[in-house]
C-alpha positions in Angstrom: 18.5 12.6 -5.4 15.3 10.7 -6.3 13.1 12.2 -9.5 9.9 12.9 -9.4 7.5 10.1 -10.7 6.7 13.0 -14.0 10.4 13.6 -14.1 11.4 10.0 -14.6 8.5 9.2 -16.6 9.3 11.7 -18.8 8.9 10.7 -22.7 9.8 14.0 -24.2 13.5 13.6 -24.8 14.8 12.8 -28.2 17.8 11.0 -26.7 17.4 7.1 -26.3 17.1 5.5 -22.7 19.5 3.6 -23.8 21.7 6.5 -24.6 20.6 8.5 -21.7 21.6 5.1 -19.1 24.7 4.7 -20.6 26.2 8.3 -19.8 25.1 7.8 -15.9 27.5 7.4 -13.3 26.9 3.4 -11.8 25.6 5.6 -8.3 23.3 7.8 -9.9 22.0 4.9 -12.4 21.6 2.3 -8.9 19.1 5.7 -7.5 17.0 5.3 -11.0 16.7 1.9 -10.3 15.5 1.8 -7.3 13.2 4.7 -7.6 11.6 2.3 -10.7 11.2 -0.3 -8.0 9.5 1.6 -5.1 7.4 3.1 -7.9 6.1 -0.4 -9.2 5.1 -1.8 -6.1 1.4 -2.2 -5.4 1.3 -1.1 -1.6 3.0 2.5 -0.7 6.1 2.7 0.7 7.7 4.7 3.3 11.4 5.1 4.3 11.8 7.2 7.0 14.7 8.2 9.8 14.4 6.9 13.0 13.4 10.6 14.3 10.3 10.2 11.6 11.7 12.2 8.7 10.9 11.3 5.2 14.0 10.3 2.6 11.3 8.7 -0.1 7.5 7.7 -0.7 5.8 6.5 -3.6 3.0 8.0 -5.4 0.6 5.6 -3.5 2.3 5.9 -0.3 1.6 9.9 -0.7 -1.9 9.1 -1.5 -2.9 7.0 1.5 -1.0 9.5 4.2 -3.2 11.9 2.8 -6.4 9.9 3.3 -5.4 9.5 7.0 -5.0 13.3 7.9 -7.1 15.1 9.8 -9.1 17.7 6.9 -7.6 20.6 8.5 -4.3 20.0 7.9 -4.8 18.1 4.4 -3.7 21.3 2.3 -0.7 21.7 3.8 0.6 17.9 4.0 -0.7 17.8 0.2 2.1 20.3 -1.2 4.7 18.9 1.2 4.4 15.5 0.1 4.4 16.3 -3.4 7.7 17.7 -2.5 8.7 14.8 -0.2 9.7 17.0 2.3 7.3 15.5 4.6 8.7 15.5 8.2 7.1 13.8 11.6 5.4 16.9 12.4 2.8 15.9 9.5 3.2 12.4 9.3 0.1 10.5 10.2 -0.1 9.5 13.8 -1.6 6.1 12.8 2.0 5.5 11.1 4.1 7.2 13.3 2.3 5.2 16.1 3.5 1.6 14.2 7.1 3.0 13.9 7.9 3.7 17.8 6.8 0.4 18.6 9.5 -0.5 16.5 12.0 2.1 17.7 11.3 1.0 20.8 11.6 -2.5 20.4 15.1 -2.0 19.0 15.9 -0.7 22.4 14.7 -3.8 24.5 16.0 -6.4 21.7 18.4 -4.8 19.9 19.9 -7.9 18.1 16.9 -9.4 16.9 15.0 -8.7 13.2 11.9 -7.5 14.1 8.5 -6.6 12.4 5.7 -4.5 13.6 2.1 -4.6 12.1 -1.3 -3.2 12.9 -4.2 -2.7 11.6 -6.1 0.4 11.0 -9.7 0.9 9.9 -10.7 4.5 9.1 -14.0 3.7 7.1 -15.6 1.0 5.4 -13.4 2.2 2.4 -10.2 2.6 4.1 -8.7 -0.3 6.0 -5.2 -0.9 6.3 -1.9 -3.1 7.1 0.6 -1.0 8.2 4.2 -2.7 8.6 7.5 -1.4 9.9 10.9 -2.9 9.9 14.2 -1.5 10.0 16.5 -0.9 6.5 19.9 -1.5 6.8 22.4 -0.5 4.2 25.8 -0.7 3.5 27.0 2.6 4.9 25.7 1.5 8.6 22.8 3.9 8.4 19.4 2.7 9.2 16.7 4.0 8.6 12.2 2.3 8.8 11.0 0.9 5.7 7.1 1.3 6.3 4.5 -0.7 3.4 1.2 0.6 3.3 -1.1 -2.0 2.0 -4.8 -1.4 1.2 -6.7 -4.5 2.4 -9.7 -3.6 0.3 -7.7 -3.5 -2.6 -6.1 -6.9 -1.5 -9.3 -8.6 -0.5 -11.0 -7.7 -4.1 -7.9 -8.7 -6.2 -8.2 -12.5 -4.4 -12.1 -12.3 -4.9 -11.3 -11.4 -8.7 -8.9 -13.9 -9.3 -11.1 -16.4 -7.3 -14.0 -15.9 -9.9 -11.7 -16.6 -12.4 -10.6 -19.7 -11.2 -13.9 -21.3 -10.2 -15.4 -20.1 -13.1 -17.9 -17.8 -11.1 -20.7 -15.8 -13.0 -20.8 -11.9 -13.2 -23.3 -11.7 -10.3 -21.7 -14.5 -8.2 -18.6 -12.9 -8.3 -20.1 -9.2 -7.4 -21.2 -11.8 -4.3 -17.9 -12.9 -3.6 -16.4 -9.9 -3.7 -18.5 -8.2 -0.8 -18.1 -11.4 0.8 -14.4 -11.3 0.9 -14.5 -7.9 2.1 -16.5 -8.8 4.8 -20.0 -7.5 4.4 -22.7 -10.0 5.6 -25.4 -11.5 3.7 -28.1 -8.4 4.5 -25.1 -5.5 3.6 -24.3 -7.4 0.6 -28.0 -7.8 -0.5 -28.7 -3.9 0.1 -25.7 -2.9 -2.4 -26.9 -5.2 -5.1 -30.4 -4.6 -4.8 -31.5 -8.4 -4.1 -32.7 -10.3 -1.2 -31.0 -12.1 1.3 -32.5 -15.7 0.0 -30.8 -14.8 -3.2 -27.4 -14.0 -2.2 -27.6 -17.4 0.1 -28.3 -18.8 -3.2 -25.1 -17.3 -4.9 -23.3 -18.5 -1.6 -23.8 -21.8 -2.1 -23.2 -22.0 -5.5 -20.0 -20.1 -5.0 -19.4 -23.0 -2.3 -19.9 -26.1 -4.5 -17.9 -24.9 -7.5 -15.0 -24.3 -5.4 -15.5 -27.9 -3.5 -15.3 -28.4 -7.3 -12.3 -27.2 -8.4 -10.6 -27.5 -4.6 
């Protein structure tokens, strides 16, 4: 049985990790494990049964579902999830939706690895990649590993790491950033307060220090 992310992040004990590790049974020490790895990865993760119930989602998986229901049932998926007893009753349609393509396209190619991705644009804020493929383990039960990824998130950390490595100002890379995100020159002029001639101007500076570097 996984922890809860407080549970296994717990500090309070007196006795070493070490310690603690070492009087584990190798099963319960491999579900630790794992749980540290779902827990470290960037996008959310999902691992569902074919009939849409929840075995185990990360925090950020958790977090994003929520974002996608409707407000009137937010309340109620909010204490479930915390419990991860989530079932496909309250699972959000825009996922569910990406995992019977899948089911189904077990059923018409039911040898072949296959991976199904859309993408799904709530708000200006909230746009995501949403990818299903089956999970086989050793004990022939299978169940949907879903990532959730946050393409915002994903299109600023390459705009940040490109300021870095073309050596881009404070204000070019504030430019760069809205660019990679998609906003056009007017959008990102109105959220930095400048004119469209200016943030041209940023453009191409932005242009020839990566023809620079490139």
């Amino acid at each position: 049985m996984f922890l809860t992310p407080e549970e296994f992040n717990d500090n309070s004990t007196s006795i070493s990790r070490y310690t603690f590790y070492d009087n584990l049974d190798k099963e319960t020490l491999k579900n630790y494990l794992l749980q540290a790895v779902i827990e470290s990865f960037v996008d959310g993760i999902l691992v569902l049964t074919p009939k849409g119930e929840l075995i185990h989602a990360n925090e950020y998986a958790r977090r994003i579902c929520h974002k996608l229901m409707p407000d009137k049932i937010k309340n109620s998926y909010q204490s479930m999830a915390n419990s991860q007893r989530l079932t496909f009753n309250v699972l959000p349609e825009d996922i569910w939706r990406v995992c019977e393509c899948l089911i189904e396209s077990r059923e018409l190619f039911p040898n072949e690895k296959i991976v199904i991705e859309s993408e799904v644009k709530k708000s200006d804020s909230l746009k995501l990649r949403i990818r299903a493929q089956w999970l086989e383990l050793e004990s022939n039960r299978t169940f949907l590993l879903v990532t959730l990824e946050d393409l915002n998130q994903t299109s600023e950390s390459i705009a940040i790491a490109d300021a870095k490595k073309y050596g881009l100002t404070d204000r070019e890379a504030e430019v760069w950033v809205l660019r990679r995100a998609r906003l056009s020159y007017q959008e990102i002029a109105e959220h930095l307060y400048i004119t469209i001639n200016t943030v041209k101007k940023h453009m191409k500076n932005i242009h020839a220090k990566q023809m620079t570097v490139d």
